[in-house]
C-alpha positions in Angstrom: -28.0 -59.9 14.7 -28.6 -60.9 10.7 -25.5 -61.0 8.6 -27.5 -60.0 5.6 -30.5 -58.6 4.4 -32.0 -61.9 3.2 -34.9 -62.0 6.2 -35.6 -58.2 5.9 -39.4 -58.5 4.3 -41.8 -56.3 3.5 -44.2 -56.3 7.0 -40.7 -55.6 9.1 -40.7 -52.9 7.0 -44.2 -51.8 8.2 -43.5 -53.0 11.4 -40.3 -50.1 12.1 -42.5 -47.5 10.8 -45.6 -48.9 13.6 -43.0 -49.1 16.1 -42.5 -45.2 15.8 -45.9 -45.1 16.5 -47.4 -44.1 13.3 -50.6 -45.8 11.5 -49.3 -47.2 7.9 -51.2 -47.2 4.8 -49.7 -50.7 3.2 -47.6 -49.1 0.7 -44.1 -49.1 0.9 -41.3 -48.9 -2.1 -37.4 -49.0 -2.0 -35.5 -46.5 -2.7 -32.1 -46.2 -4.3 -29.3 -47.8 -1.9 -27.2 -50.3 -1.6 -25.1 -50.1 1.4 -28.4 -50.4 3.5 -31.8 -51.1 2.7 -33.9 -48.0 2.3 -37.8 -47.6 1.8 -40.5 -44.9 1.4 -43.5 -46.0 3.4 -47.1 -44.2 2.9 -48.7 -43.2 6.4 -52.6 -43.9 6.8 -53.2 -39.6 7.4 -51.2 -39.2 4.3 -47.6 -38.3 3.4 -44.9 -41.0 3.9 -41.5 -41.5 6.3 -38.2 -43.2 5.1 -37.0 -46.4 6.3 -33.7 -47.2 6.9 -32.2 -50.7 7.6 -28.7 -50.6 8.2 -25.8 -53.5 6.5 -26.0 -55.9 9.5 -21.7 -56.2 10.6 -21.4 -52.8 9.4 -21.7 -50.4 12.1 -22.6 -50.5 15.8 -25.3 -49.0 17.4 -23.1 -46.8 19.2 -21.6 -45.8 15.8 -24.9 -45.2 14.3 -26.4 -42.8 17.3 -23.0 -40.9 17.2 -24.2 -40.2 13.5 -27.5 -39.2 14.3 -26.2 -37.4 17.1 -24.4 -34.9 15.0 -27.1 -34.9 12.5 -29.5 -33.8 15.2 -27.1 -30.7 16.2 -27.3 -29.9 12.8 -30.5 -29.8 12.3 -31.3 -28.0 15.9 -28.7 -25.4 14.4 -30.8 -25.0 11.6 -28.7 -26.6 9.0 -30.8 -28.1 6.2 -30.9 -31.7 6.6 -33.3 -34.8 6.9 -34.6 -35.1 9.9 -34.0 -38.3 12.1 -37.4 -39.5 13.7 -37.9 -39.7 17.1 -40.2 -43.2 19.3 -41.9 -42.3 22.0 -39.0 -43.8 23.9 -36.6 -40.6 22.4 -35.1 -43.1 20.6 -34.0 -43.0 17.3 -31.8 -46.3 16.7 -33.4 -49.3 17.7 -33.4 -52.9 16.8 -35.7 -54.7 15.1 -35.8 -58.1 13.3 -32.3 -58.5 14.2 -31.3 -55.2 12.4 -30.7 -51.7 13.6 -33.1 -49.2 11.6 -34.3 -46.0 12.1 -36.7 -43.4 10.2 -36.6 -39.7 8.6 -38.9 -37.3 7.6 -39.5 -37.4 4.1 -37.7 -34.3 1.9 -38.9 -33.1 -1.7 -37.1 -32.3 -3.9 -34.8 -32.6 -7.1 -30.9 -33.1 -7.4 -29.5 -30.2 -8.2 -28.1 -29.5 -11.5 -23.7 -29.1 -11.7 -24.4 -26.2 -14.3 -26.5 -24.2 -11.9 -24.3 -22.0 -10.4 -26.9 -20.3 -8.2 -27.4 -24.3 -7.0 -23.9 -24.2 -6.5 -23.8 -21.4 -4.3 -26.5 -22.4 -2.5 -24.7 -25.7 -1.7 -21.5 -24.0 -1.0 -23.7 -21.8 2.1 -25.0 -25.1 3.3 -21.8 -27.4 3.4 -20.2 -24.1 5.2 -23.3 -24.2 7.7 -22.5 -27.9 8.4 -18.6 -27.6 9.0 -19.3 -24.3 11.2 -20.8 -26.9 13.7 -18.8 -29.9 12.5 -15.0 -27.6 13.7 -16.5 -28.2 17.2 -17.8 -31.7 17.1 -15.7 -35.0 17.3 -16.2 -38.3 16.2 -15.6 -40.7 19.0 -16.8 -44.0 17.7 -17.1 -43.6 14.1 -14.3 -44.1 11.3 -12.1 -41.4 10.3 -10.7 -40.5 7.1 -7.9 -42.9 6.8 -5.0 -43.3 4.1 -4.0 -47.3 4.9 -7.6 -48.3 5.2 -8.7 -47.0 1.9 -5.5 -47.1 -0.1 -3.4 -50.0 1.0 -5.4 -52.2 2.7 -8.4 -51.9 -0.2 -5.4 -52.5 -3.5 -4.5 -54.9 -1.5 -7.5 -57.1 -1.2 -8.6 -56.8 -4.4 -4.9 -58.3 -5.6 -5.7 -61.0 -3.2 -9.3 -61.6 -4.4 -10.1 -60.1 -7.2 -7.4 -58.4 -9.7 -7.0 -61.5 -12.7 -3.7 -63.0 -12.5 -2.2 -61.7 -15.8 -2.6 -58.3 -14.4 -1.7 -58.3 -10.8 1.5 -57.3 -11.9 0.6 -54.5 -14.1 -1.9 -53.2 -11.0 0.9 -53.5 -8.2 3.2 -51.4 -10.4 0.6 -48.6 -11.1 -0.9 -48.9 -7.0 2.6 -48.8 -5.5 3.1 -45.6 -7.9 -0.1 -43.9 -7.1 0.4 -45.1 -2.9 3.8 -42.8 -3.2 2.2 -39.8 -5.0 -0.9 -40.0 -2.5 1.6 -40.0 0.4 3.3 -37.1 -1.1 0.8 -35.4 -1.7 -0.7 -35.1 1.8 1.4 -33.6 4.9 2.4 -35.4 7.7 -0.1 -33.7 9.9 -3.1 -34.6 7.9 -4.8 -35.8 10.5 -4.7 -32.4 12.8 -6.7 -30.6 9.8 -9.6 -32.9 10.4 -13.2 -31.6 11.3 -17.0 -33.4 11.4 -18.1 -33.7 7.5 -21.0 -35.3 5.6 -17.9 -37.6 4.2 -20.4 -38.7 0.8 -21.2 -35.3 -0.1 -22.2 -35.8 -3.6 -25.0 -34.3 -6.2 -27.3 -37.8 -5.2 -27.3 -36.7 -1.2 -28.4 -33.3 -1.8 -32.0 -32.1 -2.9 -33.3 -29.2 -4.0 -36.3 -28.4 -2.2 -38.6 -24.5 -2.6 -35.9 -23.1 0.3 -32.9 -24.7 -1.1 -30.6 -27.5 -0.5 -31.2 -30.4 1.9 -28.3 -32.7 2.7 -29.2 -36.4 2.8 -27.7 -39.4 4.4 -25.2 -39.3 7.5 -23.8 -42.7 7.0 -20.7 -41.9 5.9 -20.0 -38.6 8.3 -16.6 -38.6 9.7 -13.7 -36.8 10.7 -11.7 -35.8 7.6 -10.5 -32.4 6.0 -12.9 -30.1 5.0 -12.8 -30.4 1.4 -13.6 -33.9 1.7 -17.5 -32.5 1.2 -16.2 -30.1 -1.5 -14.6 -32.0 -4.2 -17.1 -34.7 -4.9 -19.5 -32.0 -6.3 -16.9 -30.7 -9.6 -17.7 -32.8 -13.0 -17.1 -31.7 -15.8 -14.0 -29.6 -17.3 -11.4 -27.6 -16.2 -13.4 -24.7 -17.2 -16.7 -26.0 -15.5 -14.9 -27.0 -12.3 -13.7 -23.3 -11.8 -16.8 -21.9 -11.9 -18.7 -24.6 -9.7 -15.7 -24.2 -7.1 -15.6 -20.5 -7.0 -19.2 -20.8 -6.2 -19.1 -23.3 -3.9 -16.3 -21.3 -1.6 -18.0 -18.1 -2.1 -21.1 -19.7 -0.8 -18.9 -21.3 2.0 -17.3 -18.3 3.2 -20.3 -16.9 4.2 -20.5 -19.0 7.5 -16.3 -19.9 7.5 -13.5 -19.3 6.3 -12.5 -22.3 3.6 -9.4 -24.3 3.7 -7.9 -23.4 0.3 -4.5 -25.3 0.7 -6.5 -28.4 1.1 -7.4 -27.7 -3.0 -4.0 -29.2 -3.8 -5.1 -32.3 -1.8 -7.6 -33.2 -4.5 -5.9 -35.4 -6.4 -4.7 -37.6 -3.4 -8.3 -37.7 -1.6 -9.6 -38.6 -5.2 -7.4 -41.1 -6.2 -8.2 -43.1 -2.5 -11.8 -42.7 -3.4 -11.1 -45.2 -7.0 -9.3 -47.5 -5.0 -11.6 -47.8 -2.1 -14.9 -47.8 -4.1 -13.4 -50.4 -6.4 -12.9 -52.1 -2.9 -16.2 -51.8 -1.5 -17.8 -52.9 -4.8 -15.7 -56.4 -4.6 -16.4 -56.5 -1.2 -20.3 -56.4 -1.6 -20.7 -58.8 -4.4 -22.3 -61.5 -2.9 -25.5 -59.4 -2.1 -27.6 -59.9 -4.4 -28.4 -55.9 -5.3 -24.8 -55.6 -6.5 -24.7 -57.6 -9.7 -27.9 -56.6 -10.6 -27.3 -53.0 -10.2 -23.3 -53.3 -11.4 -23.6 -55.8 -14.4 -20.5 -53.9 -15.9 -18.1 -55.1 -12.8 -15.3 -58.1 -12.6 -15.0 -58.3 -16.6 -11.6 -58.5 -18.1 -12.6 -55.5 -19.7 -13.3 -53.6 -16.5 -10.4 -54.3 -15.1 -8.3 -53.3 -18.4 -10.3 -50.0 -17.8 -9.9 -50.0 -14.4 -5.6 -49.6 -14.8 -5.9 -47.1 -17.5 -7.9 -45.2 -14.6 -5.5 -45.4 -12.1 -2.7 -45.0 -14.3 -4.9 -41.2 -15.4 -4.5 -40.2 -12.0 -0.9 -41.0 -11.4 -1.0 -38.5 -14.2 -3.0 -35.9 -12.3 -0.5 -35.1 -9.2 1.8 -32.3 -10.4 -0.9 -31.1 -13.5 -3.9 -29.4 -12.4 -4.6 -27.2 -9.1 -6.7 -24.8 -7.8 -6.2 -21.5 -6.3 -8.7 -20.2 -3.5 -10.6 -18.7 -5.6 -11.4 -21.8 -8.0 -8.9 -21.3 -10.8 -6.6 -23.9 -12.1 -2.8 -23.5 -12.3 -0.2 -26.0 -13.7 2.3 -26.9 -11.2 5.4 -28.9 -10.9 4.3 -30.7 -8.0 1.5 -31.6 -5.5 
């Protein structure tokens, strides 16, 4: 297998799409993404497939079909998502050029917009859809969410590697005090509230097509709460988080009932998210893509930033919460 993307060139890219047995026109572009390689490749009959080449070392084969496993029961339970091609083999994984790949059918549409509410809704009914299948599926193979992996084990390498020395100090103090809130925060039976999720489920994996949402990318599914694939999609104020939450579990509810005690776990699941993106950025810096398309990354300044960051959500457990229904309250504690 590759250990990067550096011999991934433009005919392999052709070459996946032949493979699936389609004729190609020649024209292929890349698309937004930086974990994996992603392309939109023009078909000879007209209309186009996506590409996908996954981070070589990243995840098995057996990891990736147990992804597009679950995608394809969602999408044979009519849950609006992209739809994994099939070869003439059945497969939908295979290997190629010394990378696993695979293709989906092509989805139009725009990303919805966090002041539409009706968008909001609409997202809410889908993301309900999904975790009315994903309560009866498990994870096997792939990652779960996980506190030590993304909290401890990500502060920790970037201290090693990456945090300048004059501020290690500063960062361990402010980590070890965020590490105890998060721990607080969640119960000890975290893990027992765990269903199937999307586990990325942000505005830039959802489009709005004619008939509504679609959900993008799988790569990050897991087993994690449920409002793992909620919180990602508030922005904005107080005020404009109410309203996009209330939509979003009205929406919801009309397929399940939503978790509302996992609202006060926001604060914990977000402040994991900082830590373990920070991580993942560090981690990926010696492909190429990432300085280009993070210039801002490993300055002095950004990691000045970065504290007063983690030191604003040390100040979020205990402050703002939400109620089933989307509204805030102050409280005392997490």
């Amino acid at each position: 297998m590759q250990v990067d993307f550096s011999q991934l060139q433009p005919d392999l890219v052709l070459d996946l799409v032949e493979s699936y047995g389609y004729e190609v026109s020649g024209q292929s572009y890349p698309l937004n993404s930086y974990e994996n390689r992603v392309f939109q490749v023009g078909l000879d009959e007209g209309g186009s497939v996506i590409a996908k080449f996954y981070r070589p070392q990243h995840w098995s084969k057996q990891q990736i079909e147990e992804e597009h496993s679950f995608a394809d029961k969602l999408y044979k339970a009519d849950v609006p998502i992209a739809e994994n091609v099939l070869n003439t083999a059945g497969e939908s994984v295979i290997e190629l050029g010394g990378y696993f790949c695979s293709l989906q059918q092509k989805v139009i549409g725009r990303v919805p917009e966090l002041d539409d509410l009706d968008s909001m809704f609409q997202l809410g009914q889908l993301i309900g859809r999904l975790h009315a299948q994903g309560k009866g599926w498990h994870f096997k193979h792939r990652r779960s969410f996980n506190i030590v992996r993304m909290g401890c084990t990500g502060s920790a390498y970037l201290v090693e590697n990456w945090i300048p020395k004059k501020l290690q100090g500063h960062y361990t103090s402010i980590i070890m005090e965020l590490l105890s809130a998060i721990a607080d925060c969640l119960p000890d039976d975290f893990d027992s509230h765990f269903i199937a999720v999307h586990g990325d489920c942000h505005l830039s994996n959802v489009l709005m097509s004619r008939d509504g949402p679609i959900m993008l990318d799988f790569d990050d599914c897991m087993m994690a709460p449920a409002v793992q694939d909620i919180w990602m999609l508030l922005a904005g104020d107080q005020q404009q988080q109410k309203k996009q939450l209330s939509e979003l579990i009205e929406g919801y509810e009309e397929s399940i009932e939503f978790p509302s005690y996992q609202l006060n776990w926001i604060p914990a699941m977000r402040a994991l998210r900082v830590i373990n993106y920070t991580a993942w950025l560090a981690r990926r810096w010696n492909d190429p893509a990432f300085p280009l398309a993070f210039p801002w990354f490993n300055s002095e300044d950004y990691w000045l930033q970065h504290l007063k960051q983690l030191q604003q959500l040390v100040n979020d457990f205990g402050s703002t919460q939400f109620d089933s229904q989307g509204s805030a309250e102050v409280s005392g504690n997490c």
